[in-house]
LUMMAR-442679 format. One record per residue: z, x, y of N, C-alpha, C, CB in turn; residue in three letters. Coordinates in steps of 0.2 Angstrom, whole numbers, plus 5000, padded with zeros to 4 digits. Last residue first. Glycine has a CB too. Example, Ala and Ser with C-alpha at 12.3 -4.5 7.8 and 13.67 -1.06 7.14 Angstrom:
REM LUMMAR-442679
503550644989503650684995503950645000502950704997SER;503950664972503950624978503950664984504550574978ALA;
//
This chain:
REM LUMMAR-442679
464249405465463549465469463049435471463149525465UNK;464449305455464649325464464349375468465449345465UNK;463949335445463749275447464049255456464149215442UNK;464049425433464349435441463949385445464149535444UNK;463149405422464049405421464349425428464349465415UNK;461949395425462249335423463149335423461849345415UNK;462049505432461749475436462049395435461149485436UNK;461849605420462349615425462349545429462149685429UNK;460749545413461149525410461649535416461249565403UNK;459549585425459749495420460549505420459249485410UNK;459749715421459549685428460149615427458549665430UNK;459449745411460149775411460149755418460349855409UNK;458149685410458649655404459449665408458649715396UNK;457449775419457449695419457949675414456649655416UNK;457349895410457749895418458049805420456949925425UNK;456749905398457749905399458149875406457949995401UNK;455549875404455949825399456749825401455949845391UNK;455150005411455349915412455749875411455049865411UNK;454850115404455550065402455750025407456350115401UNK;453550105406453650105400454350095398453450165397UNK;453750135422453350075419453550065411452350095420UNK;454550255423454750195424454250145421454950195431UNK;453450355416454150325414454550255414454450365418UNK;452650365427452350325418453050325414451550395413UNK;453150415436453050325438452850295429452250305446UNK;453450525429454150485434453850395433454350505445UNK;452350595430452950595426453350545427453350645427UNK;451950575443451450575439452150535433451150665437UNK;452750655454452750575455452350545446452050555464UNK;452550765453453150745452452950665451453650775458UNK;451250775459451350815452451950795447451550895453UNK;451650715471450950695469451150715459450050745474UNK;452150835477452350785477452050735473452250765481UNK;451250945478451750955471451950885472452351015470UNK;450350895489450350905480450750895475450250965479UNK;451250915498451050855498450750845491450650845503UNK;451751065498452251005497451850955495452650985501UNK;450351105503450551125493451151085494450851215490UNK;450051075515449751045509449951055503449151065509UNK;451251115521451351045521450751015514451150995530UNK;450851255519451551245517451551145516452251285523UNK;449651255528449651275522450151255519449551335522UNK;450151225541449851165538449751205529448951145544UNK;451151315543451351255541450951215539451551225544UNK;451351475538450951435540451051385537450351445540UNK;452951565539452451545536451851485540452651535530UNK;454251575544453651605548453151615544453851665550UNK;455251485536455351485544454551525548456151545546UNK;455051535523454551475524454751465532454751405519UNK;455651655524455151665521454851595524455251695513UNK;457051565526456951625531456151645528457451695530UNK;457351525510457251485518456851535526458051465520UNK;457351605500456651555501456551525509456751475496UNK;458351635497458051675501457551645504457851725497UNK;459051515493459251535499458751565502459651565498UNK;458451525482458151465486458451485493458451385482UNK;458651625471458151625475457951585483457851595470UNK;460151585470459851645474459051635478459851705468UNK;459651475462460251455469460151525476461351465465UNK;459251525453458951495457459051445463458651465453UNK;460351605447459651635451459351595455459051655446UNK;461251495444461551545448460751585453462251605442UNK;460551415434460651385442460851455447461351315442UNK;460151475422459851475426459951455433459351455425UNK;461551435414461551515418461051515423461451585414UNK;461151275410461651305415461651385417462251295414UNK;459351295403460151285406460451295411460451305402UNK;458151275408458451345406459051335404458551385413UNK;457751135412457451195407457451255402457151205409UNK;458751095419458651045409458251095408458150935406UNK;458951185426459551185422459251145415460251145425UNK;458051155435457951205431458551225427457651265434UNK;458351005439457751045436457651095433457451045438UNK;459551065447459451015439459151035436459250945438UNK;459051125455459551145452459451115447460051145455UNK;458251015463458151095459458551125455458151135463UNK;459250945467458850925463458650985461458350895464UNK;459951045476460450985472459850975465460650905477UNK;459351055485459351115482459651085476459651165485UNK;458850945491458550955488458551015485458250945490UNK;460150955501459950885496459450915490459550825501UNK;459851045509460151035505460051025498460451005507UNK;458551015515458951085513459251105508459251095517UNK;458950915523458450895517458550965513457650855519UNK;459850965532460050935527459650915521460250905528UNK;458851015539459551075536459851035532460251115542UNK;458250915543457950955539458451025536457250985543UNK;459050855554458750815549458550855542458250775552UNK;459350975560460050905556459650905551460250805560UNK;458250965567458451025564458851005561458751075567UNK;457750835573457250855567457750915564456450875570UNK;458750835582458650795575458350815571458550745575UNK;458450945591459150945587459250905581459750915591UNK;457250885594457150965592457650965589457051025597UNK;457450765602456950765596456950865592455950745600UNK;458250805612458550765605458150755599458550705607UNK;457150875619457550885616458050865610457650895620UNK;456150775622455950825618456650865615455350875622UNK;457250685631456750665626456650705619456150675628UNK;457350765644457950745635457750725632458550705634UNK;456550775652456850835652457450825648456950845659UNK;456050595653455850655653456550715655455350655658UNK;455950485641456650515643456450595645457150505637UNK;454550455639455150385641455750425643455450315632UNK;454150585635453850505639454250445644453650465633UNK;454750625626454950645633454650595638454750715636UNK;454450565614455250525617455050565625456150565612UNK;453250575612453150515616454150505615452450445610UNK;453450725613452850695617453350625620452050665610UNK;453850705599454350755606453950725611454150865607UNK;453050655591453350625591453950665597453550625585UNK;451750785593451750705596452650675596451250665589UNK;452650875586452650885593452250815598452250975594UNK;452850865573453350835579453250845587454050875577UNK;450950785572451750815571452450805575451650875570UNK;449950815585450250795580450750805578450050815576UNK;448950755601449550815597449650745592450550845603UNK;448050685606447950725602448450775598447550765605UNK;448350575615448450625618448150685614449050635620UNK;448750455608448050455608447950525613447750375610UNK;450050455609449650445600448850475603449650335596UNK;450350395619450450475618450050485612451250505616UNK;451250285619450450265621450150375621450550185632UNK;452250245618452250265622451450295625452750305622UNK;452250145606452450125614452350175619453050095615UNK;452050245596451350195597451650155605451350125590UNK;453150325597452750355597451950305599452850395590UNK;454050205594454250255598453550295601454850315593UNK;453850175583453750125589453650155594454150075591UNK;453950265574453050255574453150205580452550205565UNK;455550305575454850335577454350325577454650365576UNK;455550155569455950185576455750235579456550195575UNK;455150175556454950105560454950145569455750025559UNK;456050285552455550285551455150245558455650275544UNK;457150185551457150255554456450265555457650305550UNK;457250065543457450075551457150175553458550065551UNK;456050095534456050015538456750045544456349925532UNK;456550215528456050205529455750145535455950195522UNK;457850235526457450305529456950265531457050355523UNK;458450115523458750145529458150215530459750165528UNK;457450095512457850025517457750065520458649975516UNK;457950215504457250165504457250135511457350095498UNK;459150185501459050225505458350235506459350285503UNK;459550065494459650045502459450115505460350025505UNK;459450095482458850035486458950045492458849955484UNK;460750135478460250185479459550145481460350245472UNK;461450015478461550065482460950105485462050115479UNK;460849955466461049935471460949965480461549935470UNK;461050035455460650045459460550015465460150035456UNK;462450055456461950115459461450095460461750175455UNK;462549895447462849945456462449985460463349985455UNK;462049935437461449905442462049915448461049805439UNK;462650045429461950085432461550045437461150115425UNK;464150075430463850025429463150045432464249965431UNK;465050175433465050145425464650105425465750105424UNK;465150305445465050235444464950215436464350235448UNK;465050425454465750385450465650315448466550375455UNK;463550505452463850455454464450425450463350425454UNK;462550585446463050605447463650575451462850655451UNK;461450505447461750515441462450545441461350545436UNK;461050515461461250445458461750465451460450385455UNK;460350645461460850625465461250585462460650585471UNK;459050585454459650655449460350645454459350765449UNK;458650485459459050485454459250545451458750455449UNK;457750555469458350505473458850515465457950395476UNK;456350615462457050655467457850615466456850655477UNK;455550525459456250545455456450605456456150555447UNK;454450475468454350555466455150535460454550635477UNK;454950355470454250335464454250425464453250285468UNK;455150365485455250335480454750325476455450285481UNK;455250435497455350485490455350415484456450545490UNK;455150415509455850405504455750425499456150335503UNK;454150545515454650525518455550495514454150465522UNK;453250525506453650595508454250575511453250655512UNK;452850395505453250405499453450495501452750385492UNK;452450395517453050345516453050355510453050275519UNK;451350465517451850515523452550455523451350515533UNK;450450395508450750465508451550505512450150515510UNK;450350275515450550275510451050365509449850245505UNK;449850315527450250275526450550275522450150235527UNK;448450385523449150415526449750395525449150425532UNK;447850265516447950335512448650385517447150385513UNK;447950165524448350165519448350235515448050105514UNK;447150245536447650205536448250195531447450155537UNK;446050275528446350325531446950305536445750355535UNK;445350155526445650185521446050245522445150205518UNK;444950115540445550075536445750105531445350015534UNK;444650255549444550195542445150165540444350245534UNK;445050295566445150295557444850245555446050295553UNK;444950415578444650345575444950375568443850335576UNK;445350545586444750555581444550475580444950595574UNK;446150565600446250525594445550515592446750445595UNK;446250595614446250665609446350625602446850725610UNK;445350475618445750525620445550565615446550515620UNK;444750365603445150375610445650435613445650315610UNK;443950295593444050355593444450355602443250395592UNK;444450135582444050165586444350245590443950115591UNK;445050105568445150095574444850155577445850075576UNK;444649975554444650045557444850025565443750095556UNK;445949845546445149865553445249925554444949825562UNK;447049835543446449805540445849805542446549745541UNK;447849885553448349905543447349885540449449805537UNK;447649855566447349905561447449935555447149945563UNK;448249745565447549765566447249805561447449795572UNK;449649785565449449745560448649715561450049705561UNK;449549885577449949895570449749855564450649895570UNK;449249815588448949875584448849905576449249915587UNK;450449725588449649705588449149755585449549705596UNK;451449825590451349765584450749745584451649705582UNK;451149845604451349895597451149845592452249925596UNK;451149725611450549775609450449815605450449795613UNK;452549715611451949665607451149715606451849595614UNK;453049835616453149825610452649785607453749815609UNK;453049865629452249865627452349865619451749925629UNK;454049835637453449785637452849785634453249785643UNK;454849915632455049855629454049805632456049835635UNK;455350065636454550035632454449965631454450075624UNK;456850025635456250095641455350065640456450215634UNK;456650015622457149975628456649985635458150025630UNK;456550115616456150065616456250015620456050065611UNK;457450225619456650225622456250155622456250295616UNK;458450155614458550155621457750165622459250215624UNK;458050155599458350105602458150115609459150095602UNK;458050305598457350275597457550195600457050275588UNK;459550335599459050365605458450325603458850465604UNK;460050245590460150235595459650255600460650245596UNK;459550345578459150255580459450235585459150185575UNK;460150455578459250455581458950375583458750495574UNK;461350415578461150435585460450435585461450515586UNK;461250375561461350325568461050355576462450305569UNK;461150505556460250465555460850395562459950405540UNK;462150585558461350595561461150535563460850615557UNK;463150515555463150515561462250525564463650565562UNK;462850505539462850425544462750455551463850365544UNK;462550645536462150605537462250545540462050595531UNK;463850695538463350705543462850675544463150755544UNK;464950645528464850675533464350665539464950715531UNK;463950665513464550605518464750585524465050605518UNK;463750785514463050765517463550685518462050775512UNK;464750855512464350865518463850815522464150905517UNK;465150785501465550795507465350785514465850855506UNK;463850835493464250755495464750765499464750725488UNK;464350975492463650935494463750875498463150925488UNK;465350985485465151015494464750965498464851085496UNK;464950935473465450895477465450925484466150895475UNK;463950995470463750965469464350915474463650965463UNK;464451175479464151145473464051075472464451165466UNK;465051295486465251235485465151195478465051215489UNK;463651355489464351385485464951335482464651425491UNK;463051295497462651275490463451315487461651325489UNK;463851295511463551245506463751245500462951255504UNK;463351445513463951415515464151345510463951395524UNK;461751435514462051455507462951445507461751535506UNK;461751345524461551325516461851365514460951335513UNK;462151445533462451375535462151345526462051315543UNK;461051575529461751565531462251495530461851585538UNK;459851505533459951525527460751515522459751595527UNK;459951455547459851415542460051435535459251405542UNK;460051605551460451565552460451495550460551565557UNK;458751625548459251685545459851635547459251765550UNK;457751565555457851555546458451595545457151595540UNK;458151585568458351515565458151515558457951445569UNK;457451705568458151695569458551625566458251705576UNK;456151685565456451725560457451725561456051815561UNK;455751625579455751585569456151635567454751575563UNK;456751625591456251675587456351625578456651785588UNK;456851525604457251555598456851585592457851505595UNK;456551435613456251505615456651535608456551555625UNK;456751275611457551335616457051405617458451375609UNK;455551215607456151195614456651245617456751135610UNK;455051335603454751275606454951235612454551235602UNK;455851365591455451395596455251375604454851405593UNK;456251235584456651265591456351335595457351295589UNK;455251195579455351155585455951185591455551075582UNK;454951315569454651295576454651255581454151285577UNK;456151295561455951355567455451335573455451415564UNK;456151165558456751175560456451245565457351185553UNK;454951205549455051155556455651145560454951075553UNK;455251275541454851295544454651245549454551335540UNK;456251225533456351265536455851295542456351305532UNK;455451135527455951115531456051155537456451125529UNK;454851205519454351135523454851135530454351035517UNK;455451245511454851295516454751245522454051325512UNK;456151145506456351205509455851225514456451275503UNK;455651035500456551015500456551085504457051025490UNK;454151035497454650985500455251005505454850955495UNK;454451185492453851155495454251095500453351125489UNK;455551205483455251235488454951245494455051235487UNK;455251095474455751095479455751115485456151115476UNK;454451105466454051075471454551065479453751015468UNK;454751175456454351205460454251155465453751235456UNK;455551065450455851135451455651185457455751165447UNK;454650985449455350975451455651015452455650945447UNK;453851025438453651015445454151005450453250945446UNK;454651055427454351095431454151095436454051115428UNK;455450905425455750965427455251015432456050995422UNK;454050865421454250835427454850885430454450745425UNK;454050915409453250915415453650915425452550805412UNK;454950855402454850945406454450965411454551015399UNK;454650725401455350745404455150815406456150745398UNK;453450755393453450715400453950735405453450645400UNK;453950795382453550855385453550815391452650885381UNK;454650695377454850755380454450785382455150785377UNK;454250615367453850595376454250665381454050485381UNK;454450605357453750605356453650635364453450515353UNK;455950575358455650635357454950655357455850655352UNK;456050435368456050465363455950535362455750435359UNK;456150355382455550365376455450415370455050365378UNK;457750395383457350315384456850315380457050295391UNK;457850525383458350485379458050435379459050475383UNK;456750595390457050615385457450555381457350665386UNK;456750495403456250505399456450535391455750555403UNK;458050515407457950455403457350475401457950385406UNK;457950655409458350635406458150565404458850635410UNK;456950655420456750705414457150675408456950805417UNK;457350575431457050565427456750615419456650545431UNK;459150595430458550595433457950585428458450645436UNK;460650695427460450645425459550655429461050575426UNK;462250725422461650775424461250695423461450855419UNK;464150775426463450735423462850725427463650655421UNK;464950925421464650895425464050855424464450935429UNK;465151015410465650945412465450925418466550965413UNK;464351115407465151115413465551075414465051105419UNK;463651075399464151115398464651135402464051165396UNK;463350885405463250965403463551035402462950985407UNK;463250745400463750785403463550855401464450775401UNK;461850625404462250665398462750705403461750715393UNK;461150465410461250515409461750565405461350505414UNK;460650325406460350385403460650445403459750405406UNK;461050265416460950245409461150295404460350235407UNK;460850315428461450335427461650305418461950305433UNK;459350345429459750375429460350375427459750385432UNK;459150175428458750225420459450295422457450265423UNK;459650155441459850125435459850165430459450065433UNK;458850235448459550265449459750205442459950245458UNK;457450185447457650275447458350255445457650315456UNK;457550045451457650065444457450135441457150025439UNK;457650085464458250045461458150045455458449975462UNK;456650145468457250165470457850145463457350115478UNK;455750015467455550075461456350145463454350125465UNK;456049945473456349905468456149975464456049835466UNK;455650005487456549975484456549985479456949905485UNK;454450005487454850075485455550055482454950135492UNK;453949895493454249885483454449955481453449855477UNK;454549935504454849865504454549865494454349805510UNK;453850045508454350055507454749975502454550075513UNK;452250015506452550055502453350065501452250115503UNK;452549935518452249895513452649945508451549885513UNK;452750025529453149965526452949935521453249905529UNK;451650115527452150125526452750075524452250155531UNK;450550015532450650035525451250065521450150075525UNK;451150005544451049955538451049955533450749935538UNK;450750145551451350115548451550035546451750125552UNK;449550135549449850165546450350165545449650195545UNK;449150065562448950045553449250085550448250055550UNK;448850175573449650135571449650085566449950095578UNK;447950305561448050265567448750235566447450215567UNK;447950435555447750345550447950295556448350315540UNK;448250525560447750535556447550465553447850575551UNK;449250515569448850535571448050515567449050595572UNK;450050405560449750395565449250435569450050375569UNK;450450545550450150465549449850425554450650415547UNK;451150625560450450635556450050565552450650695550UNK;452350535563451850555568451050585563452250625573UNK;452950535551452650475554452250495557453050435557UNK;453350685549452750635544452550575546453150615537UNK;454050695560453350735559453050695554453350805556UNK;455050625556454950655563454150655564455250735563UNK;455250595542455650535549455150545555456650575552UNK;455050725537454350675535454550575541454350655522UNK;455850805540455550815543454950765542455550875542UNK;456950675533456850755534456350755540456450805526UNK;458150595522457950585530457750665532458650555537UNK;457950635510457450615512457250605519457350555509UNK;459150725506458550745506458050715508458550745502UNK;460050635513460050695516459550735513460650725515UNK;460050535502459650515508459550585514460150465512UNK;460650605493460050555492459750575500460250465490UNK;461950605497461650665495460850655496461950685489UNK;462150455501462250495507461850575504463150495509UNK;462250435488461550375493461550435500461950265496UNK;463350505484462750495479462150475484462850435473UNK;464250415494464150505495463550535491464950565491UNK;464450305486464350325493464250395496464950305494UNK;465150325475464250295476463950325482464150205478UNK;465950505475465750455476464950415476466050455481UNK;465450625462465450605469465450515469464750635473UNK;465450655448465550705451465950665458464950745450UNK;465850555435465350565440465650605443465050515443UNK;466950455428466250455425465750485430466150395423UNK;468350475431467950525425467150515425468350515417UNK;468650365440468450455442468150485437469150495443UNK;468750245435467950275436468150345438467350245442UNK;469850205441469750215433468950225431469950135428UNK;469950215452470150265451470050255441470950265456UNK;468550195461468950155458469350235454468550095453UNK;467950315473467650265466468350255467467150295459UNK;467550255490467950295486467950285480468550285487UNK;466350195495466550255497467050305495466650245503UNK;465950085490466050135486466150215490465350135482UNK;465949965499466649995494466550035489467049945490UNK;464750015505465450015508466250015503465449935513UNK;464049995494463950035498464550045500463550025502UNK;464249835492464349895487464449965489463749905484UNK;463449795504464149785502464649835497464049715498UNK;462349845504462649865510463449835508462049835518UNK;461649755492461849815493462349845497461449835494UNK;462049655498462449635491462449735489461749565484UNK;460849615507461649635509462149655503461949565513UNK;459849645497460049705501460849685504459349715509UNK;459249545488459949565487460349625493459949605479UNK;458149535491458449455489459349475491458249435478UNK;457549655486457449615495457949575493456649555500UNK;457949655475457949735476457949695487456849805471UNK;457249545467458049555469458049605473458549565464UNK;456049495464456149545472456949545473455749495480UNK;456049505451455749425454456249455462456249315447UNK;455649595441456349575445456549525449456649625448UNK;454349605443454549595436455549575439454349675430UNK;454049625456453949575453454249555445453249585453UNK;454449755457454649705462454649625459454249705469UNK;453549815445454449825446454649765450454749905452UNK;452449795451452449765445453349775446452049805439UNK;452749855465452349805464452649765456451349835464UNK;452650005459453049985464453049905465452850015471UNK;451450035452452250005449452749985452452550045445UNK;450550015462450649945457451249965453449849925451UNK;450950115473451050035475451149995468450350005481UNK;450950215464451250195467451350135468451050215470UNK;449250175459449950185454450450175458449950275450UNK;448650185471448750115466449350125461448050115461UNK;448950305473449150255477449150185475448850245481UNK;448050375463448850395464449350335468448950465469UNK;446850315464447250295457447950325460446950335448UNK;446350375476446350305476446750285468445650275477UNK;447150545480446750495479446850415477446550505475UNK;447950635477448150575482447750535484448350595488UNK;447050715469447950695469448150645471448350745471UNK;446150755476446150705470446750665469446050755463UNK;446650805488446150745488445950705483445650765490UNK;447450915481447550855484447150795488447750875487UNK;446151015476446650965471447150915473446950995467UNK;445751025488445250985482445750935479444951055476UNK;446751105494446551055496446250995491446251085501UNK;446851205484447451175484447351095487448051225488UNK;445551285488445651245480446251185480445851305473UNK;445751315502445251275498445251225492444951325496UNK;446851415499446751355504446251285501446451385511UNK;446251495494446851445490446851405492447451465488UNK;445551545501445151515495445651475492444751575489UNK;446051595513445651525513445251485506445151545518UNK;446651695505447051645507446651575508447451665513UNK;
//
């Protein structure tokens, strides 16, 4: 085990190395720029769209499974996860409060890599022998760069498939157990069993349960957790300047060793930062667009629209709201990681409910990335297998949960954090190579809706 440990580690240090983040940020970067930053320019124009897509038009029903609205809400139910809770907090433990800079940074041209996910997606996308439209990056890669570049579209299924797991399940699951170990005394193996249960209730359903559900639970989650981060920071209000002070210090300067806090490199700022805010919104992995393609929509720059603001809302509010949370209460430098820093610095400000609110959200938050991400899986091994493979791998995934409730977490966060990286490969040399389309079908939409 410590040998795979070993090797898996290697190959994430290559992986998430200094070209993966470049890559990242520069097509994130080249995208923003090549669209002359509509993806910022335009957010209310999103949050508009949004709202009237909660029902599609009734001469769009045939083209998509779920509402826009329910597409951004499936989306987002995969991303607001355990990387809200725990992923920020491991970024500041390990790359100081610099690292949530970098996070903003990576989110703010994640939009524009968001937005030309869900465009290419719903472009691109086909109707599958069910009659259900399938779409993501494996799909415009096949349809967009031709047959020559299909082996990329499968590369990216296979990772996609396997990395669901990782990400989308074990990861989850097995933070959902130990925060309620922790807070209530409830045995990991009991909370996978009754995790398993409430999914697989779900996944029976299929693409439109999904949407329903996650329509549903998602707005209410993700609002209560930023009211509760609101009121702590109300609570904390005098040492917010100081928060920012730190934070935009040390995005540029190592910061010195304090308490149970090791010190970081400035490199060790943007490397977490960067990583723990693309696990976090997922933008540039091509998770978010298989969601999108399933979308009642006719027009791919709407969606994207839409599907920019889950970028926005995971990342710059929610996200933000724990690294303030966690850097005002001044806990950071106590030595705990993970969610149990981020429990730390709400009991801090709200003792004997703090840590609690933090254990119920992080379980929401991760029964639904649960979901969400069974959704993508599923695709992925449908463009590989077809459609009879979903029914096994619907089986599989269920079992998967209870098995990743009492496994080792730091082991389970280094093989998600990989296959992330595996996924992200495929996807970002995609989007750079249909730029073009994206900026044209950008322009033209933009020229003929002069009121947006």
């Amino acid at each position: 085990m410590e040998l795979i440990k070993s090797i898996i580690g290697e190959i994430n240090g290559i992986v998430w190395g200094p070209m993966m983040l470049v890559l990242i940020l520069g097509v994130g970067l080249f995208l923003s720029l090549g669209l002359r930053l509509m993806p910022i320019l335009k957010l209310g124009t999103g949050f508009k769209l949004l709202w009237q897509g909660r029902k599609a038009a009734k001469d769009e029903e045939s083209t998509g499974e779920i509402s826009p609205f329910e597409a951004l809400m499936t989306a987002l139910s995969a991303t607001v996860g355990t990387g809200n809770i725990a992923g920020v907090a491991t970024a500041v433990f390990l790359g100081g409060p610099g690292a949530l800079f970098w996070m903003w940074i990576t989110a703010l041209v994640g939009m524009a890599t968001k937005y030309s996910e869900a465009v290419l997606a719903v472009k691109y996308r086909e109707v599958d022998a069910e009659g259900n439209h399938v779409g993501g990056p494996m799909y415009y890669i096949k349809n967009g760069l031709g047959k020559g570049w299909a082996w990329l579209g499968m590369a990216f299924a296979i990772f996609g498939a396997c990395a669901g797991f990782g990400i989308g399940n074990t990861v989850q699951s097995n933070s959902i157990a130990s925060v309620m170990e922790a807070n209530f005394g409830l045995p990991t193996w009991v909370s996978g069993v009754v995790a398993m249960v409430l999914v697989g209730a779900v996944l029976i359903g299929g693409i439109r349960r999904i949407g329903h559900v996650a329509g549903a639970l998602v707005p209410v989650m993700a609002v209560s957790y930023i009211v509760a981060g609101l009121v702590v920071l109300a609570i904390n209000a005098e040492q917010i300047p100081h928060a920012f002070n730190l934070i935009f210090t040390h995005a540029f300067s190592p910061i010195a060793a304090e308490g149970g806090f090791a010190g970081a490199a400035v490199w060790a700022a943007i490397r977490f930062g960067v990583a723990r805010g693309i696990f976090s919104n997922e933008a540039g992995l091509g998770s978010a667009p298989i969601a999108h393609a399933a979308a009642q929509n006719k027009s791919p720059v709407r969606q994207g629209l839409v599907a920019m603001l889950g970028t926005f809302i995971d990342t710059i509010m929610i996200c933000t709201i724990t690294g303030l949370v966690i850097v005002t209460s001044g806990v950071w430098t106590g030595g705990e990681s993970g969610a149990a820093l981020t429990s730390a610095a709400f009991a801090a400000a709200l003792p004997g409910v703090g840590n609690y609110l933090v254990a119920i959200a992080l379980a929401i938050f991760a029964f639904t990335t649960i979901i969400g991400w069974s959704f993508y899986g599923e695709r992925c091994v449908e463009y590989i297998f077809g459609v009879k493979a979903i029914a096994p791998y619907r089986v599989l995934w269920i079992l998967a949960i209870p098995a990743g409730a009492v496994l080792s977490l730091d082991f389970i966060w280094l093989v998600a954090d990989t296959l992330n990286a595996f996924m992200a490969i495929p996807n970002l040399i995609a989007l750079a190579l249909l730029s073009p389309v994206v900026f044209q079908i950008t322009r033209e939409f933009f020229a003929n809706n002069k009121d947006l």
